[in-house]
PDB file as gemmi writes it, atoms N, CA and C in Angstrom:
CRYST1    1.000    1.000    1.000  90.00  90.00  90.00 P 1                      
ATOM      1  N   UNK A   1     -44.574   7.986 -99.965  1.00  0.00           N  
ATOM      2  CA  UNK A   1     -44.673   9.392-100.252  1.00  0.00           C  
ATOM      3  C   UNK A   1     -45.671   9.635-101.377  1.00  0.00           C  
ATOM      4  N   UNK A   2     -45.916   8.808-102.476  1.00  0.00           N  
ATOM      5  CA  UNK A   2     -46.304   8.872-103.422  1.00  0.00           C  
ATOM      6  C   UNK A   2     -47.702   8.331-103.130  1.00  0.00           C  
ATOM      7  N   UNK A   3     -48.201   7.827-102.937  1.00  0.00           N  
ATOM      8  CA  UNK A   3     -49.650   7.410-101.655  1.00  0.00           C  
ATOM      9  C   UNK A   3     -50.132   8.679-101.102  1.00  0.00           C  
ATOM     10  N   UNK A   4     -49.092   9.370-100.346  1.00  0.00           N  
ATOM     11  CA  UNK A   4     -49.876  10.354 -99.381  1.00  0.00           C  
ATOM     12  C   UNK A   4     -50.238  11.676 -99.935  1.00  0.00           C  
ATOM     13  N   UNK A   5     -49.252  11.710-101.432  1.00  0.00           N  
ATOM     14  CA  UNK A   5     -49.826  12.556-102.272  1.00  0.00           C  
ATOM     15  C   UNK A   5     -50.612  12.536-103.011  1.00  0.00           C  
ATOM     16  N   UNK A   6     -51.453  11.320-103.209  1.00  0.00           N  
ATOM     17  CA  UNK A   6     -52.205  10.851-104.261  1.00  0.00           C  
ATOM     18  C   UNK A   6     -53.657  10.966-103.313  1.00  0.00           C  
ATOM     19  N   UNK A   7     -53.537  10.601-101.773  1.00  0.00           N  
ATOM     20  CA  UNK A   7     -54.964  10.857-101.592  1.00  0.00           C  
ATOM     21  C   UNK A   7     -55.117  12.156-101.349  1.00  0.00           C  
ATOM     22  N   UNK A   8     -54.157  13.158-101.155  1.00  0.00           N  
ATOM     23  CA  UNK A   8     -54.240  14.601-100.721  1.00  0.00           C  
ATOM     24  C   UNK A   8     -54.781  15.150-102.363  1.00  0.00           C  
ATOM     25  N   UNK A   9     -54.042  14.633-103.286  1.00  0.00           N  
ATOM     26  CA  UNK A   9     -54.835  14.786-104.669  1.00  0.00           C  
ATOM     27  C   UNK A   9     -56.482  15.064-104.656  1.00  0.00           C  
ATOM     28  N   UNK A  10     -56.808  13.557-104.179  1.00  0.00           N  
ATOM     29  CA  UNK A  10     -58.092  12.454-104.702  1.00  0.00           C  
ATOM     30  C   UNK A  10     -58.886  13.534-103.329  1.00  0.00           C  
ATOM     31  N   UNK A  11     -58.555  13.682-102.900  1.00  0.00           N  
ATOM     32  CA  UNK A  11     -59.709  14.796-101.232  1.00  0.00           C  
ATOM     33  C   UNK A  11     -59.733  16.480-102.248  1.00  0.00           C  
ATOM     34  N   UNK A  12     -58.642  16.834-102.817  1.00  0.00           N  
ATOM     35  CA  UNK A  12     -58.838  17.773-103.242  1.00  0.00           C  
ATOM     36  C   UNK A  12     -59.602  17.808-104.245  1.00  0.00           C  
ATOM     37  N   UNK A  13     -59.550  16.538-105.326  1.00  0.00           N  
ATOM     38  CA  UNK A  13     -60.718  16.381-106.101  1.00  0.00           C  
ATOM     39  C   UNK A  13     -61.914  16.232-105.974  1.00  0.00           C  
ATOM     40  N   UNK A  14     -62.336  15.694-104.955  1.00  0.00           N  
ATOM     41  CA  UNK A  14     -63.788  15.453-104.206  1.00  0.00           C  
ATOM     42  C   UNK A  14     -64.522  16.438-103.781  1.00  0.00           C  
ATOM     43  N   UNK A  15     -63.276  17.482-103.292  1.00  0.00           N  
ATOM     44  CA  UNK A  15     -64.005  18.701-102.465  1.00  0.00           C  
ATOM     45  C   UNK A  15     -64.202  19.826-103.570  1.00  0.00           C  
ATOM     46  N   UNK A  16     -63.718  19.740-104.909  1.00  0.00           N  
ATOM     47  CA  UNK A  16     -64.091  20.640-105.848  1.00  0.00           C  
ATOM     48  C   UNK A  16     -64.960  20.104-106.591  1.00  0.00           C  
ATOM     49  N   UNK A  17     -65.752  18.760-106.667  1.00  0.00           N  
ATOM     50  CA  UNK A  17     -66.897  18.270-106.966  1.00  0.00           C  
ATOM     51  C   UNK A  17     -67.842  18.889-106.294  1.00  0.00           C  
ATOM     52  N   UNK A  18     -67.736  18.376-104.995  1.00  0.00           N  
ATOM     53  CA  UNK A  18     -68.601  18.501-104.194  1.00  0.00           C  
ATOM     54  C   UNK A  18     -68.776  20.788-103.696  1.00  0.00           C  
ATOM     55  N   UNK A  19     -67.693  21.052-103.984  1.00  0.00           N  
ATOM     56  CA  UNK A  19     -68.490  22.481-103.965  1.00  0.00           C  
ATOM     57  C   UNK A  19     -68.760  23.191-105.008  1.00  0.00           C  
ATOM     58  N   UNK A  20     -68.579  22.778-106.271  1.00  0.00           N  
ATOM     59  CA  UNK A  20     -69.567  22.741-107.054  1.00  0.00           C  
ATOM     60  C   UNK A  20     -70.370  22.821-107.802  1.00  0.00           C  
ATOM     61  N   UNK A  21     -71.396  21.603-106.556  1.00  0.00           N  
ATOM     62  CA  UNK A  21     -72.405  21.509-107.070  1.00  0.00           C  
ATOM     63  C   UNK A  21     -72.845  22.121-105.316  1.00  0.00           C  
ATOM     64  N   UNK A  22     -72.741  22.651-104.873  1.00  0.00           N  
ATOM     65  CA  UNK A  22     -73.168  23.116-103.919  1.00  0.00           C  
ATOM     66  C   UNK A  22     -73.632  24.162-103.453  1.00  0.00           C  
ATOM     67  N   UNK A  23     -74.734  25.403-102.971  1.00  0.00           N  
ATOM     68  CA  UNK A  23     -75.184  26.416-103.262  1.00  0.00           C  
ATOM     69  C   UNK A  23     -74.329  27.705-102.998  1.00  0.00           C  
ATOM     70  N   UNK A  24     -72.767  26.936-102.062  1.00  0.00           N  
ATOM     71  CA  UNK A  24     -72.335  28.296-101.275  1.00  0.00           C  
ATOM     72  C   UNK A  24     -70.948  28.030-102.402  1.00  0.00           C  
ATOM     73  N   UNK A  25     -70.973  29.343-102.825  1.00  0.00           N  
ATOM     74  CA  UNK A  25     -69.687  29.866-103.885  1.00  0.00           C  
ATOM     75  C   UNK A  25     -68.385  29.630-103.335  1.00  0.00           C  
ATOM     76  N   UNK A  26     -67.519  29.149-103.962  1.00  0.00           N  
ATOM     77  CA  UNK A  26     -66.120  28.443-103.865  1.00  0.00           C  
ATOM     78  C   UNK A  26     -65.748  29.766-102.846  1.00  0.00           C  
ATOM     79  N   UNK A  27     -65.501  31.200-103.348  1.00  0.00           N  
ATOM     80  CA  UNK A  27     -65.143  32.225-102.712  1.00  0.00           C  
ATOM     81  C   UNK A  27     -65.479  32.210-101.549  1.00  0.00           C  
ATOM     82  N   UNK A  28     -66.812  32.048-101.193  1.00  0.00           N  
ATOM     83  CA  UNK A  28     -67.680  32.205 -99.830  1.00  0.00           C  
ATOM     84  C   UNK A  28     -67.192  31.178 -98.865  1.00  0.00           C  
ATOM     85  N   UNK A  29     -66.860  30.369 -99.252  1.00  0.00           N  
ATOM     86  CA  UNK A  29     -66.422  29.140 -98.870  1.00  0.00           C  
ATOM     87  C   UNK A  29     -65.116  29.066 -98.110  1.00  0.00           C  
ATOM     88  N   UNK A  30     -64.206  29.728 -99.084  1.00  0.00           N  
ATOM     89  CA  UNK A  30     -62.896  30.168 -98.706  1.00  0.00           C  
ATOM     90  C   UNK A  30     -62.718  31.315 -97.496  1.00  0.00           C  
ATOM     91  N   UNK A  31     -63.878  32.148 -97.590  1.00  0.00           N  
ATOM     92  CA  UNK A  31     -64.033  33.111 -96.567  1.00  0.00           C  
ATOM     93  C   UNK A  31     -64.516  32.046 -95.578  1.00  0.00           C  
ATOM     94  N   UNK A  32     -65.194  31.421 -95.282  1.00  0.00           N  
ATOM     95  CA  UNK A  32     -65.743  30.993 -93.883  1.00  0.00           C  
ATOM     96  C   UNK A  32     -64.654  30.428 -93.915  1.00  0.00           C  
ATOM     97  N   UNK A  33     -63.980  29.300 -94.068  1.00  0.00           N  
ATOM     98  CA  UNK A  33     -63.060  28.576 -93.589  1.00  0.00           C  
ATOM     99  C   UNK A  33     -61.617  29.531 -93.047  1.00  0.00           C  
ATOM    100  N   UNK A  34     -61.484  31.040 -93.816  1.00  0.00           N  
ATOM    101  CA  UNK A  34     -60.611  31.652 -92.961  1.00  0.00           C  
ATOM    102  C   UNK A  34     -61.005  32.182 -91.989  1.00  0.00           C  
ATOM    103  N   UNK A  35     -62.269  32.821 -91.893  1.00  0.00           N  
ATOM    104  CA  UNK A  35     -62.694  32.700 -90.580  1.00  0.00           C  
ATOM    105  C   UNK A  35     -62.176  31.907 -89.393  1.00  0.00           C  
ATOM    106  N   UNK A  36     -62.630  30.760 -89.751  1.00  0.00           N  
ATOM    107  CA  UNK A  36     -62.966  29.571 -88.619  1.00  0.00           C  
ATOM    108  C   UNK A  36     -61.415  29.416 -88.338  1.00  0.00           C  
ATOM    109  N   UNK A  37     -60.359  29.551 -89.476  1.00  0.00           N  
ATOM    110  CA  UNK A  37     -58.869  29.078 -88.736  1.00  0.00           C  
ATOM    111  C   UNK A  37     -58.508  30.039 -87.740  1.00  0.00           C  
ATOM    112  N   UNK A  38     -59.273  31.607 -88.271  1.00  0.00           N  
ATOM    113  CA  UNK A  38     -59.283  32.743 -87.056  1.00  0.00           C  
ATOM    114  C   UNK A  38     -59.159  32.160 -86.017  1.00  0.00           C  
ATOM    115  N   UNK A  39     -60.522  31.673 -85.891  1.00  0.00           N  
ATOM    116  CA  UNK A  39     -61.053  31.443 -84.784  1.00  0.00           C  
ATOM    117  C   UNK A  39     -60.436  30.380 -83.995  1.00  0.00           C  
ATOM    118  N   UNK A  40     -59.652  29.551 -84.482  1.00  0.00           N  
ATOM    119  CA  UNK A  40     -59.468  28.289 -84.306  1.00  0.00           C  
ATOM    120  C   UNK A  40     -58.238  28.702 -83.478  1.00  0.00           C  
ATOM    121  N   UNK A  41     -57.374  30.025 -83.650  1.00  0.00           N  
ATOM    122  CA  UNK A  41     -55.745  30.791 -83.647  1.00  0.00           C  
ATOM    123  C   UNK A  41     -56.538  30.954 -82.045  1.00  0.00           C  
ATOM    124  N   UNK A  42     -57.249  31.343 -82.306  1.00  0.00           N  
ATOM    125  CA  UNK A  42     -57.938  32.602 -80.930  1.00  0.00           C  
ATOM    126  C   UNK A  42     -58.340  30.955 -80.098  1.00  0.00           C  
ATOM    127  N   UNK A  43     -58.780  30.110 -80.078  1.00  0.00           N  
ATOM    128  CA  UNK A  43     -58.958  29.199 -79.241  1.00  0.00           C  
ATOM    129  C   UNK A  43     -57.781  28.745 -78.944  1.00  0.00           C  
ATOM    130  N   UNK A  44     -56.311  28.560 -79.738  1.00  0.00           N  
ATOM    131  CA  UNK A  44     -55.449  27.846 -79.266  1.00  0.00           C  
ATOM    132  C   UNK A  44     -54.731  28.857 -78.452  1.00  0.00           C  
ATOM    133  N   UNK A  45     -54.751  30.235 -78.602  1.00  0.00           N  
ATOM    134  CA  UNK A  45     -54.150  31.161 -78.048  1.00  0.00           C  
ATOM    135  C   UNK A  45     -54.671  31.131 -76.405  1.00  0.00           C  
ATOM    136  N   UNK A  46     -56.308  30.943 -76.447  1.00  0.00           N  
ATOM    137  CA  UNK A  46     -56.645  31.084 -74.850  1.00  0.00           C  
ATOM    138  C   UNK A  46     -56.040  29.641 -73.927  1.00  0.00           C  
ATOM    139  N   UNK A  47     -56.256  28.316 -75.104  1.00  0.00           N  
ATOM    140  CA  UNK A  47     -55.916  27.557 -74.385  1.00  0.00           C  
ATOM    141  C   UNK A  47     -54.117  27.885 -73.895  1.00  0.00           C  
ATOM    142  N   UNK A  48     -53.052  27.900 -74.574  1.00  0.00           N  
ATOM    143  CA  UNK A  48     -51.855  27.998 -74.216  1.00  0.00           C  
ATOM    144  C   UNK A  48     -51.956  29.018 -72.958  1.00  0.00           C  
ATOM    145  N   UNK A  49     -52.715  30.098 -72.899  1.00  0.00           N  
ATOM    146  CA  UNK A  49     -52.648  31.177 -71.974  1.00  0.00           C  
ATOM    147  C   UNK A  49     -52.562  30.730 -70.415  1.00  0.00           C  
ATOM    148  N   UNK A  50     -54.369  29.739 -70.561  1.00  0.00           N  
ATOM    149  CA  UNK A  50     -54.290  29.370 -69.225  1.00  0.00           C  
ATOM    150  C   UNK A  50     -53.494  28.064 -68.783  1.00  0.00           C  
ATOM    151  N   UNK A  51     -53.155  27.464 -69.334  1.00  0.00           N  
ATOM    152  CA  UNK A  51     -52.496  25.950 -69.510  1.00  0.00           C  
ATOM    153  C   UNK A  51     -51.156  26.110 -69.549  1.00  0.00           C  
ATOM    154  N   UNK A  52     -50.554  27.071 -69.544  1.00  0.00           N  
ATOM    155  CA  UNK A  52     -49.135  26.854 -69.482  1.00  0.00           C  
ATOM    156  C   UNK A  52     -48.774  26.627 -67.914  1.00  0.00           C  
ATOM    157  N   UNK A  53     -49.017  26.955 -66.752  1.00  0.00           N  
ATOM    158  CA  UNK A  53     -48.710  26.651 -65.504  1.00  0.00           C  
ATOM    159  C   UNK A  53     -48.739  25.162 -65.690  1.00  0.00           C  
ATOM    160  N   UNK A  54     -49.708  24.284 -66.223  1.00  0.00           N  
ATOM    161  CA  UNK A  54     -49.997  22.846 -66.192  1.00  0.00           C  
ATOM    162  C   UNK A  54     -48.849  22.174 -67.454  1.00  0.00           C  
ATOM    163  N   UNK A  55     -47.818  23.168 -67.945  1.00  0.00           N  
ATOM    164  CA  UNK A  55     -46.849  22.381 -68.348  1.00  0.00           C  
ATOM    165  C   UNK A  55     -47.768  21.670 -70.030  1.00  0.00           C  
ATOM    166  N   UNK A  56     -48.562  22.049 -70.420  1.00  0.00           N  
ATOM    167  CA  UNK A  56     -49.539  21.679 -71.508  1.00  0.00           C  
ATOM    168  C   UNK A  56     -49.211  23.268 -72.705  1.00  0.00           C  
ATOM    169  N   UNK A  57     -48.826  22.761 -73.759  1.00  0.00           N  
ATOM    170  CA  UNK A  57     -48.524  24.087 -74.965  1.00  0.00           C  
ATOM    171  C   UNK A  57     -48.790  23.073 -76.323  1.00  0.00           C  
ATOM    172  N   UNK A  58     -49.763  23.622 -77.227  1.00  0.00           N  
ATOM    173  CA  UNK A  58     -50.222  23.010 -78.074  1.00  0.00           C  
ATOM    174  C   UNK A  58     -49.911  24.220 -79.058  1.00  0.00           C  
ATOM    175  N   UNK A  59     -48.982  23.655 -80.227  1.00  0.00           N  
ATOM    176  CA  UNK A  59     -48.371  25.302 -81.224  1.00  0.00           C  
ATOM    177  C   UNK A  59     -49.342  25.383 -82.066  1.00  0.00           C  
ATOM    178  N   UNK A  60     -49.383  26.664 -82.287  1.00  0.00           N  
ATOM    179  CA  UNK A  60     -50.290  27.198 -82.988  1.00  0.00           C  
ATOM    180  C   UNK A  60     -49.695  27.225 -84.474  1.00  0.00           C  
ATOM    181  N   UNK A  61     -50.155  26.743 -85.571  1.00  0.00           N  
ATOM    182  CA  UNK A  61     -50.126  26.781 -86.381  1.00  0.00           C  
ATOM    183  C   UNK A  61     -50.962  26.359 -87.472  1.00  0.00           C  
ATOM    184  N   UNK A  62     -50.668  26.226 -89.061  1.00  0.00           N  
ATOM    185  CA  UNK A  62     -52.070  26.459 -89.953  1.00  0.00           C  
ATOM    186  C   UNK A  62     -52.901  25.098 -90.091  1.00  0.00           C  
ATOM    187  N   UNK A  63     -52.526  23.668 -89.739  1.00  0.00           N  
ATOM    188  CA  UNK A  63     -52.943  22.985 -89.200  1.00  0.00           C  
ATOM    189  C   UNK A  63     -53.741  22.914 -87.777  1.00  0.00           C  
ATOM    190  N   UNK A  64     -53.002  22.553 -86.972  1.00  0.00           N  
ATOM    191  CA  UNK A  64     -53.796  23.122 -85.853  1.00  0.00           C  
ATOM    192  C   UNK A  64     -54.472  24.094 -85.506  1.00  0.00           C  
ATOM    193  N   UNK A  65     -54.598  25.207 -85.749  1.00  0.00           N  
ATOM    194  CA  UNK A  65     -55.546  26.272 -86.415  1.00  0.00           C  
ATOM    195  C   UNK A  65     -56.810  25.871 -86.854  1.00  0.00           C  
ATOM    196  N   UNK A  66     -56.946  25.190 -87.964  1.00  0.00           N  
ATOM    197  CA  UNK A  66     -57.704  24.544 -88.851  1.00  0.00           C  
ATOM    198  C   UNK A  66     -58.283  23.724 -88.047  1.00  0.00           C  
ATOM    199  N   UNK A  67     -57.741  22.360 -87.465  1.00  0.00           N  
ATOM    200  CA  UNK A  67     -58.677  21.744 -86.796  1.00  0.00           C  
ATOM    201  C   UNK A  67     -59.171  22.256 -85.271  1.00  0.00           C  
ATOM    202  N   UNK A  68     -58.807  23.664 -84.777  1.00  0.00           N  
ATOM    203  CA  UNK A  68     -59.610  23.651 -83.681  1.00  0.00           C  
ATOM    204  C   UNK A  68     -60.378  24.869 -84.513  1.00  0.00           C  
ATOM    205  N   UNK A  69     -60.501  25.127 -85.839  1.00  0.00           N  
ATOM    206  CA  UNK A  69     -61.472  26.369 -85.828  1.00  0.00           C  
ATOM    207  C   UNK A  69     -62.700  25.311 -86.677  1.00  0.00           C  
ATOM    208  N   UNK A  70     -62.375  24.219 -87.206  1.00  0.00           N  
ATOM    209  CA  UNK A  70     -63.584  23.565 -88.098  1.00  0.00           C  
ATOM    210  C   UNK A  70     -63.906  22.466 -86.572  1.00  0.00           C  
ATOM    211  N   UNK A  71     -63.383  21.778 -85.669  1.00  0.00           N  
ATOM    212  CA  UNK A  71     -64.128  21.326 -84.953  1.00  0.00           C  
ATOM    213  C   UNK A  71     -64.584  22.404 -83.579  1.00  0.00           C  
ATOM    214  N   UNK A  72     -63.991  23.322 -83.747  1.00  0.00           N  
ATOM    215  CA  UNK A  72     -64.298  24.140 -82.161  1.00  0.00           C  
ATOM    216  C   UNK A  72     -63.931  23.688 -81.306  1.00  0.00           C  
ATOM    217  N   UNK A  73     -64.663  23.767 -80.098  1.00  0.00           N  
ATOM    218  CA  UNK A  73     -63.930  23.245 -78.468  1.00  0.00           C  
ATOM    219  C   UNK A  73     -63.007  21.969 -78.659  1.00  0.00           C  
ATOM    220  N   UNK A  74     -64.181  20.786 -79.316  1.00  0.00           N  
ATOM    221  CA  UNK A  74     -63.977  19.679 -79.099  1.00  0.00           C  
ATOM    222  C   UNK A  74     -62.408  19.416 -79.755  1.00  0.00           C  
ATOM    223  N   UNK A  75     -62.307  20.173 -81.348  1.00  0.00           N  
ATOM    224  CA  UNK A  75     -61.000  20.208 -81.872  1.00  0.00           C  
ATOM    225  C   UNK A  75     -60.021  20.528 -80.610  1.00  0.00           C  
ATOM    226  N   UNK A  76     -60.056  21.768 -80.338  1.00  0.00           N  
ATOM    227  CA  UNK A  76     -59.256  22.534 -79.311  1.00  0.00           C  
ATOM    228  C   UNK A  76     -58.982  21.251 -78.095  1.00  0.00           C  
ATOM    229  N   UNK A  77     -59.572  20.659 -77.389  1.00  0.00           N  
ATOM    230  CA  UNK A  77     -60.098  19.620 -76.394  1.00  0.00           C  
ATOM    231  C   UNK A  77     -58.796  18.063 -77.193  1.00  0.00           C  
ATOM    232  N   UNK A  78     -59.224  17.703 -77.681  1.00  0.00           N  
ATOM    233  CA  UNK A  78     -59.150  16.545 -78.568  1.00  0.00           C  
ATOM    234  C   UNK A  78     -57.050  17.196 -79.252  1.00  0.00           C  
ATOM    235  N   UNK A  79     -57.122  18.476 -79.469  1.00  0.00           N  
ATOM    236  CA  UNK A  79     -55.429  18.523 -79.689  1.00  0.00           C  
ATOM    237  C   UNK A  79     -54.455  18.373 -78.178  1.00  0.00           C  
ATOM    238  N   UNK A  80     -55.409  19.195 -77.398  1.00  0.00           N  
ATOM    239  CA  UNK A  80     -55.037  18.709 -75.960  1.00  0.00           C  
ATOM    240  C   UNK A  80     -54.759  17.594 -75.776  1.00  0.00           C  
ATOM    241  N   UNK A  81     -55.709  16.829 -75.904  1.00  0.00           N  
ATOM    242  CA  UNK A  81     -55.741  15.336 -75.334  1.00  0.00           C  
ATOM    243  C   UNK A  81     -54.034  14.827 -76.163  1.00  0.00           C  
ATOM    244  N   UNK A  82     -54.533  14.829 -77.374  1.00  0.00           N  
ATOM    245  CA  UNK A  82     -52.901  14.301 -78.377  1.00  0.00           C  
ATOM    246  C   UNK A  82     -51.633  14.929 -77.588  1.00  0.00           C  
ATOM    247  N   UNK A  83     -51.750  16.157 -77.057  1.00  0.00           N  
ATOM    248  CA  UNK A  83     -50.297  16.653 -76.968  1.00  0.00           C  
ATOM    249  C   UNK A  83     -50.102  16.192 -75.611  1.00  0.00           C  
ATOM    250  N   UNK A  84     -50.887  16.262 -74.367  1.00  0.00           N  
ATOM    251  CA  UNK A  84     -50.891  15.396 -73.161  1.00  0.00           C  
ATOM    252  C   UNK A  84     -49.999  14.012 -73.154  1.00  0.00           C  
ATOM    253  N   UNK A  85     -51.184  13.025 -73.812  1.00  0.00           N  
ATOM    254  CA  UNK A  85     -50.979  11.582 -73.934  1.00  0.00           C  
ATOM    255  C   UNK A  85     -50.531  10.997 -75.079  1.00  0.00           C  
ATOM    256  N   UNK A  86     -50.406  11.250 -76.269  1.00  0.00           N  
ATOM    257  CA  UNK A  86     -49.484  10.732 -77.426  1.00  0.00           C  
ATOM    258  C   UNK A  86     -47.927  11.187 -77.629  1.00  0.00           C  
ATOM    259  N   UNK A  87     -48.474  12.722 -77.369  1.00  0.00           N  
ATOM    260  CA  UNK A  87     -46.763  13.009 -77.975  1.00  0.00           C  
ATOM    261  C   UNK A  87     -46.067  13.313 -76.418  1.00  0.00           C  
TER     262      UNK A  87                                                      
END                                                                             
């Protein structure tokens, strides 16, 4: 437990290095990325829409959100695949 909080630490430290020194403002930053989980809601929403006849439901939430709005399709594609064949 104490591990998995320490690198969630050490990523949060990296990423406030790294923005920065970076040209796009912490704020601005925070706006695109809510964007993109928007977006990410609205991709998991179409996928569940048409995919539920095929017995396939991937939940929407602020994780999953997140990775289908920062990878796009492929996120969206790739949570599919996990909820199919892993879980």
């Amino acid at each position: 437990m104490y591990i998995a909080g320490s690198i969630v630490v050490f990523i949060l430290l990296i990423s406030l290095l790294a923005s920065l020194s970076s040209p796009v403002k912490p704020a601005q930053l925070a706006g695109i990325l809510f964007v993109k989980v928007i977006v990410g809601t609205f991709f998991l929403f179409l996928l569940n829409s048409f995919s539920g006849d095929y017995g396939l439901h991937v939940p929407i939430n602020l994780v999953t959100s997140t990775i289908a709005g920062v990878l796009g399709i492929t996120g969206v594609a790739a949570l599919a695949v996990i909820q199919l064949w892993i879980l």
